[in-house]
NULODREN-674970 format. One record per residue (C-alpha): residue number from 1; residue in one letter; chain; x, y, z. Coordinates in Angstrom, 2 decimals, padded with zeros to 5 digits. Each point is the difference from the previous one (the first is absolute). Example, Ala and Ser with C-alpha at 12.3 -4.5 7.8 and 13.67 -1.06 7.14 Angstrom:
resi/resn/chain/x/y/z
1/A/A/012.30/-004.50/007.80
2/S/A/001.37/003.44/-000.66
This chain:
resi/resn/chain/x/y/z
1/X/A/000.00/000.00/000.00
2/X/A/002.52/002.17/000.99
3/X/A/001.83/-000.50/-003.38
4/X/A/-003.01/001.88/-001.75
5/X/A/000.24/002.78/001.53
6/X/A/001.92/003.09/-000.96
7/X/A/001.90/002.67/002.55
8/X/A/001.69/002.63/-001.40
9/X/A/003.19/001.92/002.39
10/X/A/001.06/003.56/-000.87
11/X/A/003.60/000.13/000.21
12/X/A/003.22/002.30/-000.93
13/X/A/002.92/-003.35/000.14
14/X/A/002.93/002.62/000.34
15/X/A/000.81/-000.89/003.92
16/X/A/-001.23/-003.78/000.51
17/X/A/000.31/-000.34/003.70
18/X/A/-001.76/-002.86/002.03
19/X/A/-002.78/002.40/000.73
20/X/A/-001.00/-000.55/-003.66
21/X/A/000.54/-003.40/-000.28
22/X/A/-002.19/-000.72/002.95
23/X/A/-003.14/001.97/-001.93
24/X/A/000.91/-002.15/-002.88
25/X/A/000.18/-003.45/001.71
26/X/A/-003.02/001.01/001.82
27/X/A/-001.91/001.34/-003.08
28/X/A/000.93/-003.18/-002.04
29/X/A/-002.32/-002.30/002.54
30/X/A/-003.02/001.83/-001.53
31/X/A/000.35/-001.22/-003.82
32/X/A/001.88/001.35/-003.17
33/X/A/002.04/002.48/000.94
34/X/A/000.17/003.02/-002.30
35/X/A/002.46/002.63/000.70
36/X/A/-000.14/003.36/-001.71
37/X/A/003.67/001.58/000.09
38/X/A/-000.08/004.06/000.22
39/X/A/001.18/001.72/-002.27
40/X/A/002.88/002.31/-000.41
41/X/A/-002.56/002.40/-001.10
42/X/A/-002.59/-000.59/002.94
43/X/A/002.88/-000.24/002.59
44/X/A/001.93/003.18/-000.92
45/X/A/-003.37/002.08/000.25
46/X/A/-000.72/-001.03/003.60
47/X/A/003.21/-001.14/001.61
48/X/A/003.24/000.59/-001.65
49/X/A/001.55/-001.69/-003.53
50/X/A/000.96/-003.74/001.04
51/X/A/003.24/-001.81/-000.28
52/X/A/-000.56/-002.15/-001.59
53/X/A/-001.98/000.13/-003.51
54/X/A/-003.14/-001.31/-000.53
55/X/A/001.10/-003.02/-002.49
56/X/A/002.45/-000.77/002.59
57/X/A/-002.23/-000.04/003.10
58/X/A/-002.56/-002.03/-002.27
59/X/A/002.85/-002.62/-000.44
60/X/A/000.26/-000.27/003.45
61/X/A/-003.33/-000.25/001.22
62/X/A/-000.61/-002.81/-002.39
63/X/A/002.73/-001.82/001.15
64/X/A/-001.68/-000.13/003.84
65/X/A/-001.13/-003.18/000.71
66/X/A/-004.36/-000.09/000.38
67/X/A/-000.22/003.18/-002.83
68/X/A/-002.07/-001.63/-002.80
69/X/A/000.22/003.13/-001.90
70/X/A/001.13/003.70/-000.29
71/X/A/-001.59/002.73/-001.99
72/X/A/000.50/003.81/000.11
73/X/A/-001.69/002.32/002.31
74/X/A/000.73/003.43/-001.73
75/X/A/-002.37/001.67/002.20
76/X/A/000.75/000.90/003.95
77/X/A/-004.16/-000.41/000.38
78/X/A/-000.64/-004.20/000.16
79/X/A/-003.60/000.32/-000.99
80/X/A/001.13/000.31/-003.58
81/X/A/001.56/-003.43/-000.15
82/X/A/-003.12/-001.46/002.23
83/X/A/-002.05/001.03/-002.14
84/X/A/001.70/-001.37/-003.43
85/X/A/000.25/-003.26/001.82
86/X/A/-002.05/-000.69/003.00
87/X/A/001.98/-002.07/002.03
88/X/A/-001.81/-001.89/002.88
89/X/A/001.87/001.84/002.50
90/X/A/002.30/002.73/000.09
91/X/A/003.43/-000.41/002.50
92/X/A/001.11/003.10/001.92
93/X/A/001.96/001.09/003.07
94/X/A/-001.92/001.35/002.88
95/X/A/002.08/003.18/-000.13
96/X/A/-001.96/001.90/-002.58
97/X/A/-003.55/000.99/002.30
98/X/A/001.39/003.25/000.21
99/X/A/002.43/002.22/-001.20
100/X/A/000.92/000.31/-004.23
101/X/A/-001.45/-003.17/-000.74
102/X/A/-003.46/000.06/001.79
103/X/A/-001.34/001.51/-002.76
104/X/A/001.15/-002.70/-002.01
105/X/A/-001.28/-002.76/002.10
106/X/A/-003.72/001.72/-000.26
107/X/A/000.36/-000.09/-004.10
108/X/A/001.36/-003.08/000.35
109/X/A/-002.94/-001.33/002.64
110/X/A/-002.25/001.65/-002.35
111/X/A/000.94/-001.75/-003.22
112/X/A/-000.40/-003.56/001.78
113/X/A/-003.44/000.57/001.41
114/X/A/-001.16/000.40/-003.53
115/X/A/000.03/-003.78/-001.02
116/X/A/000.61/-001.37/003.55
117/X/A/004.24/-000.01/000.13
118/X/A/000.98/-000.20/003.50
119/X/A/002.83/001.91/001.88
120/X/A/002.35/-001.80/002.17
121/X/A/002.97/001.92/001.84
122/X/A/002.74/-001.68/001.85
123/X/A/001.49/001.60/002.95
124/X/A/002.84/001.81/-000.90
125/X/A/003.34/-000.83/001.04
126/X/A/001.26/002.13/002.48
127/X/A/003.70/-000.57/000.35
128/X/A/000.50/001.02/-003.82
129/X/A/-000.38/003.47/-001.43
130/X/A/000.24/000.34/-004.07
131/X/A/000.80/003.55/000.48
132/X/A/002.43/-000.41/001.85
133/X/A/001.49/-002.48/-001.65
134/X/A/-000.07/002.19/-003.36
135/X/A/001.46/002.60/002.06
136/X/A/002.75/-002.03/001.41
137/X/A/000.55/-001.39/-004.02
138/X/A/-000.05/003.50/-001.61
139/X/A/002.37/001.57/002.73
140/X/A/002.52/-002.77/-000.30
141/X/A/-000.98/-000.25/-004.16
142/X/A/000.96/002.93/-001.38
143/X/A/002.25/-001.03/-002.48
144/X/A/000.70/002.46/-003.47
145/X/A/-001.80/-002.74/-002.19
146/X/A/-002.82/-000.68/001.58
147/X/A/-000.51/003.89/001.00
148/X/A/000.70/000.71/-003.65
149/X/A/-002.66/-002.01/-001.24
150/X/A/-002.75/001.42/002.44
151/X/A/-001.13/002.70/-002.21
152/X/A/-000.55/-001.56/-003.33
153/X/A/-001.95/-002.48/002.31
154/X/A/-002.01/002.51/001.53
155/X/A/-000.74/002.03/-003.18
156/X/A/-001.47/-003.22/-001.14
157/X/A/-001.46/-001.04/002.76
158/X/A/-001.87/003.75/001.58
159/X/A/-002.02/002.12/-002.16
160/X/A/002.28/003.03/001.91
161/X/A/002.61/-000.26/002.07
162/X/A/001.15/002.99/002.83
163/X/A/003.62/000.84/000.06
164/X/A/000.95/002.34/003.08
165/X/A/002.99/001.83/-000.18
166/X/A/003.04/-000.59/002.19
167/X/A/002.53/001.67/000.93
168/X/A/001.91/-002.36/003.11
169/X/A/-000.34/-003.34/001.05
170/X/A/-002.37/001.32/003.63
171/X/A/-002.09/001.49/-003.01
172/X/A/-000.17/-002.94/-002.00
173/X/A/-000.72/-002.11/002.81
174/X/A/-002.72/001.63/001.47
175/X/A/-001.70/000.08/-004.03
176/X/A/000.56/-003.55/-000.28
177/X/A/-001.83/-000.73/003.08
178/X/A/-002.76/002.47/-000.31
179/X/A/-003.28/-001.53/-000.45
180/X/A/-003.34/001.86/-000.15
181/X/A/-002.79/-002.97/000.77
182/X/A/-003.66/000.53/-000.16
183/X/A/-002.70/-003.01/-000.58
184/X/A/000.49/000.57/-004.06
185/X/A/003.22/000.87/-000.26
186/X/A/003.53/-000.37/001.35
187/X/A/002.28/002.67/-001.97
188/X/A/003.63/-000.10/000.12
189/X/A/002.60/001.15/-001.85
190/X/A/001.45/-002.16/-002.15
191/X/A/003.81/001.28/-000.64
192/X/A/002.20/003.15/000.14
193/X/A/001.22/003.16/-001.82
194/X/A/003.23/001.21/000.40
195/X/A/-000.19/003.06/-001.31
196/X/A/002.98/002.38/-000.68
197/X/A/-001.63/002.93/001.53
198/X/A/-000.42/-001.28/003.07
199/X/A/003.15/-001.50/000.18
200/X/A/002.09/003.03/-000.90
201/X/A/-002.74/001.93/002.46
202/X/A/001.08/-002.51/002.98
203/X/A/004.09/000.86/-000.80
204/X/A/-000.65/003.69/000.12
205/X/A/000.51/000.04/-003.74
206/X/A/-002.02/001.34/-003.15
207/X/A/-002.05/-001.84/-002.04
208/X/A/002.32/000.31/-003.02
209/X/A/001.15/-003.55/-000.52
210/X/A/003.75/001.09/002.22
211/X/A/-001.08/-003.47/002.07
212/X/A/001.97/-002.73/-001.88
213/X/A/-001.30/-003.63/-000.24
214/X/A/002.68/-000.95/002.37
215/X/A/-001.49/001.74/002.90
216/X/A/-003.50/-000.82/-001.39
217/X/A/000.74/-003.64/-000.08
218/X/A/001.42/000.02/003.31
219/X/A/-003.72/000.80/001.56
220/X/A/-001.42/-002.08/-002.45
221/X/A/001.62/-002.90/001.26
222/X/A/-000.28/000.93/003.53
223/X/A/-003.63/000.35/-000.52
224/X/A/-000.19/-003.60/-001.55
225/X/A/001.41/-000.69/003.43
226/X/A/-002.99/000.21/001.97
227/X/A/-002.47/-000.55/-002.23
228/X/A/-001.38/-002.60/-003.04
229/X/A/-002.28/002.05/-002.58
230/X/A/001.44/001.41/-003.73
231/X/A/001.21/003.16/-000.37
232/X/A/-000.62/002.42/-003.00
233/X/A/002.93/002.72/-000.30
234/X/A/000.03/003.13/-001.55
235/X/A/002.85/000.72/-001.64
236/X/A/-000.28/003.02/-001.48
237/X/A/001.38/000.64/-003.53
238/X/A/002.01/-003.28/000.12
239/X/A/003.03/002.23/-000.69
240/X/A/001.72/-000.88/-003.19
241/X/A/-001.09/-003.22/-002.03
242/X/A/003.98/-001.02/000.98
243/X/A/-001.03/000.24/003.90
244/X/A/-003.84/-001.15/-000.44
245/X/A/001.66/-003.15/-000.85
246/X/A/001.98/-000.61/003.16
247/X/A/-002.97/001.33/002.29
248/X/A/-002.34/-002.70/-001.72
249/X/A/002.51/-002.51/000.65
250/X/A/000.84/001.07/003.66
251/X/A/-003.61/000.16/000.88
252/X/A/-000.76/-002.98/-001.87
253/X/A/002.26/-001.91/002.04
254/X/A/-001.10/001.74/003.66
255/X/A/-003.20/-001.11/-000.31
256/X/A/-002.04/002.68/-001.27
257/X/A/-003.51/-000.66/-001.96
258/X/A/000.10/003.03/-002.56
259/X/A/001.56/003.65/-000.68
260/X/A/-001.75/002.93/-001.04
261/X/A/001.60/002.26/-002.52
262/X/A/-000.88/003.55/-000.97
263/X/A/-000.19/001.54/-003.99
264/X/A/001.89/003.33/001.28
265/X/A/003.75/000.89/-000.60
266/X/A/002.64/002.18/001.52
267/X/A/-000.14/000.94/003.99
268/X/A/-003.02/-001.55/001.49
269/X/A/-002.62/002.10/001.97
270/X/A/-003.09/-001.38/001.60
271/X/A/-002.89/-000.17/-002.31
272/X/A/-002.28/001.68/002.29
273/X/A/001.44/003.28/-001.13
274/X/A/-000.39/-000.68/-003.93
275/X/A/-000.05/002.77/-002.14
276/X/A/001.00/002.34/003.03
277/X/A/003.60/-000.76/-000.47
278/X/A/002.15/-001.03/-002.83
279/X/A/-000.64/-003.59/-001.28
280/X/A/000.41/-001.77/-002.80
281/X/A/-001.90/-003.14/-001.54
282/X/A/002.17/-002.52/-001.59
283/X/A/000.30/-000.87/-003.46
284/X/A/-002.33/-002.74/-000.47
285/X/A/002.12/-002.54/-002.14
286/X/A/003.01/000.53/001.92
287/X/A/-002.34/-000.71/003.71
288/X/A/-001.60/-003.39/-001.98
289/X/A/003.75/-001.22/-000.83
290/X/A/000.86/000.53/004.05
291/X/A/-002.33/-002.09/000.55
292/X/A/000.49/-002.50/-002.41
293/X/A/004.03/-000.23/001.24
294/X/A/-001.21/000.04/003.72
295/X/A/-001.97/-003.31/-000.91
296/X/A/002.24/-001.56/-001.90
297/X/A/002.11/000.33/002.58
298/X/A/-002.28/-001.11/003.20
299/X/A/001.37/-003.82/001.63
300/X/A/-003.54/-001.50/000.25
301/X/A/-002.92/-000.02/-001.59
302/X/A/-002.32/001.21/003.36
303/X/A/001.68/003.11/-000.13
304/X/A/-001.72/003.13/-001.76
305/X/A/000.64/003.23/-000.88
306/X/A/-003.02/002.79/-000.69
307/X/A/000.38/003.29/-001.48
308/X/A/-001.30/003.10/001.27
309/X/A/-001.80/002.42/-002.15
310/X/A/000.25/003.66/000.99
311/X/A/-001.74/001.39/-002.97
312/X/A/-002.93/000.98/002.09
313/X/A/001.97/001.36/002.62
314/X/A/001.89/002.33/-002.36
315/X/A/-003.15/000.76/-001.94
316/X/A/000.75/-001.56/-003.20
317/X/A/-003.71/-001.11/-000.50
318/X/A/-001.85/-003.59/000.65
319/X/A/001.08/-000.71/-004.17
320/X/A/003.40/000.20/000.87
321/X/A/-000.21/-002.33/003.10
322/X/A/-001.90/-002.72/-001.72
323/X/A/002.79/000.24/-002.97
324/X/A/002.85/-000.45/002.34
325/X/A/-001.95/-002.83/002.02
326/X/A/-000.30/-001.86/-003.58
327/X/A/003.40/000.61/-000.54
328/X/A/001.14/-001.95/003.13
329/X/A/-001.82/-002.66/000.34
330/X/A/001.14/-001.04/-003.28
331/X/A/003.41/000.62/000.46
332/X/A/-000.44/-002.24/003.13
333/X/A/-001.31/001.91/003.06
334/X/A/-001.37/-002.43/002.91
335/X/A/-002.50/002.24/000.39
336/X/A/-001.12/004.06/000.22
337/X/A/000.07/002.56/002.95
338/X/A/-001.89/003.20/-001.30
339/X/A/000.31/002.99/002.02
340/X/A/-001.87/003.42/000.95
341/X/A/000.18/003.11/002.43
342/X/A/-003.62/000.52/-000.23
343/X/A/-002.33/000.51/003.17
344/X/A/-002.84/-002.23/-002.35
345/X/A/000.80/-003.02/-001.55
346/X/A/-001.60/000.84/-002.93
347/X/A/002.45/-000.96/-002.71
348/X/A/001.97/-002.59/001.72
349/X/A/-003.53/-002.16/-000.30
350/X/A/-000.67/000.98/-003.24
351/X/A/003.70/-001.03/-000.83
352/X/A/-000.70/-003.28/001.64
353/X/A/-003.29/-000.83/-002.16
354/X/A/001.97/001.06/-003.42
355/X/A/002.70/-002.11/000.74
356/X/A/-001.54/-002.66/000.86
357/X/A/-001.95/-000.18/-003.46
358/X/A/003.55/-001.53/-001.37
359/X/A/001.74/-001.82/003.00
360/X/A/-002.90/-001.40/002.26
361/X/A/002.58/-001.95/001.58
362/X/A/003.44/002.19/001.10
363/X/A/-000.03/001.16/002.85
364/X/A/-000.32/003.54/000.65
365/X/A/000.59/001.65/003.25
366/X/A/-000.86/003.63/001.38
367/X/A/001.08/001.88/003.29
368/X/A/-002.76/002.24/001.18
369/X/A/001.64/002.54/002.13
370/X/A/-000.96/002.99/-001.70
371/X/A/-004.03/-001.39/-000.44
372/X/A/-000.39/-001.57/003.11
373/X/A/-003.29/-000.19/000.34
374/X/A/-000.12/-002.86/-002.37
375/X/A/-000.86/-003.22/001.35
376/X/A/002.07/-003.25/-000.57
377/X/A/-003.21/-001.92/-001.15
378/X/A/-000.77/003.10/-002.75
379/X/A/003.55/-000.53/-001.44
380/X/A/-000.65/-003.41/000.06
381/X/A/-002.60/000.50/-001.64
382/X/A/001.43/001.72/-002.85
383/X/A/003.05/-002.29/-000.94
384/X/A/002.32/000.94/002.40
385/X/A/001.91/-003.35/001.37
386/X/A/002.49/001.76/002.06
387/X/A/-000.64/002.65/002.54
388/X/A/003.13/001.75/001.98
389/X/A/-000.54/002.31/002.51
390/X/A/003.51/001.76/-000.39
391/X/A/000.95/002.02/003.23
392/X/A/-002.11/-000.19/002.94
393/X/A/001.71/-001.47/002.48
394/X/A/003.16/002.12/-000.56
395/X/A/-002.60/003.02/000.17
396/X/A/-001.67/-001.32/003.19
397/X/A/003.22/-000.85/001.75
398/X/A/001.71/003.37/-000.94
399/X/A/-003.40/002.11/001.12
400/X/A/000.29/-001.93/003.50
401/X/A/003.75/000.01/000.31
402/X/A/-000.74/003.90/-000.48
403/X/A/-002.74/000.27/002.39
404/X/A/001.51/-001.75/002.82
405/X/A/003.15/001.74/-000.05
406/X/A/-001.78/003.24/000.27
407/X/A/-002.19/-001.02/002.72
408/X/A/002.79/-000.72/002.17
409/X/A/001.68/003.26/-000.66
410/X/A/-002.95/001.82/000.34
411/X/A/-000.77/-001.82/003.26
412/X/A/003.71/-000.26/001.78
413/X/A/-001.37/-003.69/000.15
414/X/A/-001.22/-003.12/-001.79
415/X/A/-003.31/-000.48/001.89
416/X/A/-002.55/001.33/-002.33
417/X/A/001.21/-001.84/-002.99
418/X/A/000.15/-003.12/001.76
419/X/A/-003.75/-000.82/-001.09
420/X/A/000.77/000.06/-003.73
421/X/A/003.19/-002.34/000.29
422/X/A/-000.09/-003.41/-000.20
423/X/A/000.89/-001.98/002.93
424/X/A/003.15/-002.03/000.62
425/X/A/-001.65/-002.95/000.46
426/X/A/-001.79/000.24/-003.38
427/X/A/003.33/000.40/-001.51
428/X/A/001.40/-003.16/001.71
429/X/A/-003.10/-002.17/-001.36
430/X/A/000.62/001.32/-003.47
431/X/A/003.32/-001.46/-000.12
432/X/A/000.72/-003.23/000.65
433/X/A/002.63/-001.07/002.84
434/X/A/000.60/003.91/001.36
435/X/A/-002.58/-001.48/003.53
């Protein structure tokens, strides 16, 4: 009897600890058992981009002994599988009444009541976190391949992905841990920027490319450190095609996911200021053959390199933009960051739907510090794959740096700051083994 019955178990198979062998063994005494693997797409949206791939945690998962069979789950929501198949009885851990997943368990409840399916949850196993575990696997993981690969993964796997800049490892640290968790979602962000005017900004220099790599690398790597998720860099100009070449490879090699280059020659001055000061657009033949040398010079294939378009910034008109995108992409760009100093984001979404019209599928990536008042989810909306927010936590840090040190001038003392520090102990949790 038992044989003709189906039971279908939810699972992610990139930690298999005895927790989830137990729901397995114990699901198995039921009937057939089904097990729908999630996703990369379903996992990255909710959690964070697995190890493991998907084809690889499918291989494993069928090789468990009592798994009849394994099919994708490319939704975090159960009830869609359920209903496709309507298993007798759907497996699950007692841990999701409440939190993220209750809402999940009610669709999923839901979707068996309809032709009689019947939920069965197993008490979860207490001496075994998965979080932790991925925590404890990512820390001690970090290694340039794997890191390198991350993006490509997640640009495949996210309809768009949040990149925070950072500017030290305590700043990258504190962005890689940040979670904002809610009964539908559970944002994160999923890599870093290291941008070069925040880097120059935290060495007391101007944003005129005078950093070189050398130093830049140097926090790079320091940042890789203490943390696990890709990094995006912006490297300005890329210098000569001569130098882009050995910066590609350097980078390439540290670990890094992707560089962002910049169509402007001569000394380099923030964007921001466009036409306001002297810059100058560069040629657009001579930018598409950078990038062409840049790739064929990169080590692997994960790596990428994206040009910047500043046509819209220097007010060279949307025609011009969409020319120079064209331009790239053929000539090999990984993808397109388009740029404006506009308080709307008027033309950086109408640049988005054009585009799109002849590459539906490279990415493109916008940073909204000028407008905004954008939401992710309405560039998301529009085409937009990649969204870096650029310089806000060197901003934040250097307005309450600033603020504090007045305060305790202004006060002969420290006390009436003390409530908008952080405490010691917070510090001490943050980083691991300073208790």
């Amino acid at each position: 009897m038992q044989n003709k019955k189906t039971v279908y178990l939810g699972v992610s198979g990139d930690f298999i600890h005895h927790g989830i062998i137990n729901i397995i063994n114990e699901a198995q005494k039921y009937g057939t058992l089904i097990i729908g693997c999630l996703n990369d797409k379903a996992l990255a949206e909710h959690k964070r981009l697995p190890y493991l791939t998907y084809e690889k945690r499918k291989k494993i998962l069928e090789n468990i002994k009592g798994v009849d069979t394994v099919i994708e789950q490319s939704d975090w929501d159960y009830s869609v599988n359920i209903k496709k198949l309507k298993p007798d009885y759907l497996i699950h851990g007692d841990d999701w009444k409440s939190g993220p997943q209750a809402l999940v368990r009610e669709n999923s409840k839901k979707a068996l009541e309809e032709y009689g399916g019947q939920l069965i949850e197993i008490q979860y196993t207490k001496d075994v976190s998965t979080s932790s575990l991925s925590e404890d696997y990512y820390k001690n993981r970090g290694a340039p391949e794997i890191r390198k690969g991350m993006l490509r993964r997640l640009i495949k796997s996210k309809k768009t992905i949040r990149i925070i800049e950072a500017h030290s490892p305590i700043s990258a640290l504190i962005s890689e841990k940040m979670h904002y968790i809610s009964d539908k979602v559970n944002r994160q962000f999923d890599g870093f920027w290291s941008s070069s005017l925040t880097d120059s900004t935290e060495m007391g220099k101007p944003d005129i490319e005078l950093l070189d790599l050398s130093h830049r690398a140097k926090n790079i790597s320091d940042i890789f450190e203490v943390t696990s998720k890709p990094m995006i860099v912006d490297l300005d100009t890329g210098g000569l095609p001569e130098h882009f070449i050995h910066s590609v490879n350097r980078l390439d090699r540290l670990g890094v996911s992707a560089v962002i280059i910049e169509d402007k020659t001569g000394l380099k001055k923030n964007s921001l200021f466009g036409n306001e000061v002297e810059q100058t657009q560069a040629d657009m033949n001579e930018f598409a053959n950078k990038i062409k040398i840049g790739k064929n010079s990169q080590i692997s294939q994960d790596f990428m390199i994206i040009a910047r378009i500043e046509s819209l910034i220097l007010e060279k008109g949307m025609n011009d933009a969409l020319k120079r995108a064209n331009k790239y992409v053929k000539c090999g760009a990984d993808g397109i960051m388009i740029h404006s100093r506009q308080k709307n984001p008027d033309e950086i979404l109408e640049f988005g739907k054009k585009f799109r019209v002849n590459f539906p599928d490279v990415p493109l990536i916008c940073v909204p510090s000028s407008f905004n008042e954008i939401y992710s989810d309405d560039l998301s909306n529009a085409g937009f794959n990649i969204i870096i927010y650029a310089n806000q936590l060197m901003r934040a840090s250097y307005k309450a740096m600033y603020d504090t040190a007045y305060s305790i001038l202004k006060h002969n003392r420290s006390k009436e700051i003390e409530n908008k520090l952080i405490s010691i102990k917070e510090i001490l949790k943050l980083i691991p083994g300073t208790e």
